[in-house]
N, C-alpha and C positions, 0 to 999 in steps of 0.2 A: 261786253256787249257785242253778238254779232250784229252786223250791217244786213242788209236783205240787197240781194243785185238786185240791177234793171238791165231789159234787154230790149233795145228801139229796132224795131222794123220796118223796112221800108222796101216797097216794090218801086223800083223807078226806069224808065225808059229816055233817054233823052234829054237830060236834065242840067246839062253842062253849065246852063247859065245861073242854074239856083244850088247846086246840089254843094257845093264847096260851101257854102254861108250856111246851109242848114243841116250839113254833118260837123261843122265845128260849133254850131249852136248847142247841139248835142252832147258834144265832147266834155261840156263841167258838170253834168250830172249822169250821163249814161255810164253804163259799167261796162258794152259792147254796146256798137251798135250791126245790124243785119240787114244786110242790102239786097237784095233781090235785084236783078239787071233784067229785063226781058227782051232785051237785044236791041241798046243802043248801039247806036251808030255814031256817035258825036263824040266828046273829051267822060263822058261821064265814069264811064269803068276807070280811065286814070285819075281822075280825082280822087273815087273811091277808095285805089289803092293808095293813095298816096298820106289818109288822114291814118293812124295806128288803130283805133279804137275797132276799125269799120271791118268784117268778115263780107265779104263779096261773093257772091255766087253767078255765074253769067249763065241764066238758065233760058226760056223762051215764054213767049206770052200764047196762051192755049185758049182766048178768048173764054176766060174763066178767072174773074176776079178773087175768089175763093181761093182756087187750086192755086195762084199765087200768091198770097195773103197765106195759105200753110206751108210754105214751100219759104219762105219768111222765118215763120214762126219754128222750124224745125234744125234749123240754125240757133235760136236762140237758148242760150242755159242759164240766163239769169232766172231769180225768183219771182221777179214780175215781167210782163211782158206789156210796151206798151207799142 
């Protein structure tokens, strides 16, 4: 029996004070998780690097929640995407 991956996405800016609790929430059921950065400036990028799971991209915000929501998603290779 194959498994089907999951691939979490997430666009975040600034988040130093939640982002550590809600990538290892993550971590017992995600198969990657996908971070989009769009130019913090706080602890957040080193958090990210620092959980295994997490594929990090430090890209910028284009005042376009979409364009970074695919920009997410284009990172991800699991079978689902949530």
């Amino acid at each position: 029996c194959i498994m089907a991956t999951l691939s979490v996405c997430l666009i975040v800016k600034n988040e130093e004070d939640v982002i550590e609790r809600c990538l290892t929430s993550l971590t017992s059921f995600a198969d990657e998780i996908c971070v989009y950065d769009t130019g913090s400036t706080d602890n957040t990028v080193n958090i990210c690097r620092s959980i295994d799971k997490v594929k990090l991209v430090e890209g910028e915000w284009r005042d376009d929640f979409s364009w970074a929501r695919n920009q997410s998603f284009q990172m991800a290779t699991g079978d689902y995407i949530m």
